[in-house]
C-alpha positions as CSV (number, residue, x, y, z in Angstrom):
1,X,48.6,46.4,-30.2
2,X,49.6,48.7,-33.0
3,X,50.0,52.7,-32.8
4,X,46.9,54.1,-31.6
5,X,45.2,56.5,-34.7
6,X,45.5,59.9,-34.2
7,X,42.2,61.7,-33.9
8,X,40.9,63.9,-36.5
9,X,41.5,67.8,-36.6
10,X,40.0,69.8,-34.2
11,X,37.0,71.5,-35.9
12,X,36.3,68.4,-38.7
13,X,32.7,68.2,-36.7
14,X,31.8,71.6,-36.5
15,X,32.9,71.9,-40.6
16,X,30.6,68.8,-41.4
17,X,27.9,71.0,-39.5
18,X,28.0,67.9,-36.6
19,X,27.3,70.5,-33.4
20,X,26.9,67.9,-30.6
21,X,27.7,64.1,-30.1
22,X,26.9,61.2,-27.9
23,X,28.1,58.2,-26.4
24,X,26.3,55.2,-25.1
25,X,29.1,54.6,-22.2
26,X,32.5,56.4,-22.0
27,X,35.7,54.8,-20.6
28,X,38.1,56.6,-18.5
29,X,40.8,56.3,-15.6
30,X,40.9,52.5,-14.6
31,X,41.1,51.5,-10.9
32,X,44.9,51.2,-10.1
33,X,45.8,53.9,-12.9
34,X,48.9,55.2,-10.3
35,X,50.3,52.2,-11.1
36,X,50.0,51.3,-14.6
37,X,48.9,54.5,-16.0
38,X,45.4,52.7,-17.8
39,X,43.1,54.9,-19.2
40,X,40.6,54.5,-22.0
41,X,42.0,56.1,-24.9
42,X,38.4,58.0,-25.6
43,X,39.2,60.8,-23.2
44,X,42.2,61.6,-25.1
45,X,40.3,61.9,-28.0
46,X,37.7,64.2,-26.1
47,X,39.6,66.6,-25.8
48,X,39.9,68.6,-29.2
49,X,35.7,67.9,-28.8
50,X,34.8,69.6,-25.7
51,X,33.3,72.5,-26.8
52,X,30.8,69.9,-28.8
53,X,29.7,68.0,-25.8
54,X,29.2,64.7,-24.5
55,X,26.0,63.0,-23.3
56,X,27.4,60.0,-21.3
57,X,28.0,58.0,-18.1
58,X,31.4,56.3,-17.3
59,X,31.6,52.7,-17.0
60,X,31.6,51.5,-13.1
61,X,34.3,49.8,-13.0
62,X,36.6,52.4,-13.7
63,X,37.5,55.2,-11.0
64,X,35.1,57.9,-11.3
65,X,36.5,60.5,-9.7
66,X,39.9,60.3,-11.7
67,X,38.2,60.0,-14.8
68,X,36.4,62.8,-14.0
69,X,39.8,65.1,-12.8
70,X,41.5,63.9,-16.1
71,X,38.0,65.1,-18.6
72,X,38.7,68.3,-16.6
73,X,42.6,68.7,-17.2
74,X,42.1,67.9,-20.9
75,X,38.8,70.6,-20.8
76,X,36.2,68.5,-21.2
77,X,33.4,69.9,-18.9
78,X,30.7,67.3,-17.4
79,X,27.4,69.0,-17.0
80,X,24.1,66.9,-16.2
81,X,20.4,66.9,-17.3
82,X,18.2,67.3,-14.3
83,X,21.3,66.6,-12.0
84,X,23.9,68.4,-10.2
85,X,25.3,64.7,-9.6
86,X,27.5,62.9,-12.1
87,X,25.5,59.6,-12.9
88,X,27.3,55.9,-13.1
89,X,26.7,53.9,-16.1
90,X,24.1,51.9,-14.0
91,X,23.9,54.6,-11.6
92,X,21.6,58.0,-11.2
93,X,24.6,59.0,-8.9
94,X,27.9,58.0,-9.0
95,X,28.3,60.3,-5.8
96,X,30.2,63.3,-7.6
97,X,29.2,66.6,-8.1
98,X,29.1,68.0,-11.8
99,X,29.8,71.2,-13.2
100,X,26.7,72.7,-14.6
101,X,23.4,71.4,-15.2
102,X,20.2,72.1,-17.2
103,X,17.2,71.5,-16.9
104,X,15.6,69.9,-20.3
105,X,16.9,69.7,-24.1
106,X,16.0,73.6,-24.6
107,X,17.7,74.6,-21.9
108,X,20.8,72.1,-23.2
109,X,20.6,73.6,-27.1
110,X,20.5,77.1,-25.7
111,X,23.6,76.6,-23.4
């Protein structure tokens, strides 16, 4: 594997006029991570993004509630539609408690 790209400036979306984004599924901590430090290189790239948001689950076979500490130490907030409970990809509840959560897409565009 080469060098991994370095994401685009902070603010690029919001200067395009992008003001939210979503993924289908989002990767994360993988199981065993202690060990050899494999995470998805998405939530890196998160990061500079938070404050655009993220409508996603994370993939099941990664660890869940790592992935979920390491969105919060890089400032990415998880916040749910309908759900105080952070759903699995597969899942309506992975069995972790969320942030915040709305309740509908006018609720979401006014937050």
């Amino acid at each position: 594997m080469g060098p991994r790209p370095s994401p685009p400036p902070a603010g690029l979306a919001a200067h395009a006029g992008i003001q939210l984004f979503a993924t289908g599924g989002l990767g994360g901590v993988h199981r065993g991570a202690g060990e050899s430090y494999d995470e998805s290189a998405d939530l890196v790239t998160l990061g500079p993004y938070a404050d655009h948001g993220d409508l996603c689950r994370v993939k099941s076979i990664l660890d869940v509630g790592a992935t979920l500490e390491r969105l919060e130490t890089l400032g990415v907030t998880c916040g749910g539609n309908r759900t105080r409970r952070f759903p699995g990809f597969y899942l309506n509840d992975s069995g972790f408690e969320i942030d915040w959560s709305v309740d509908g897409p006018e609720e979401f565009a006014a937050y």
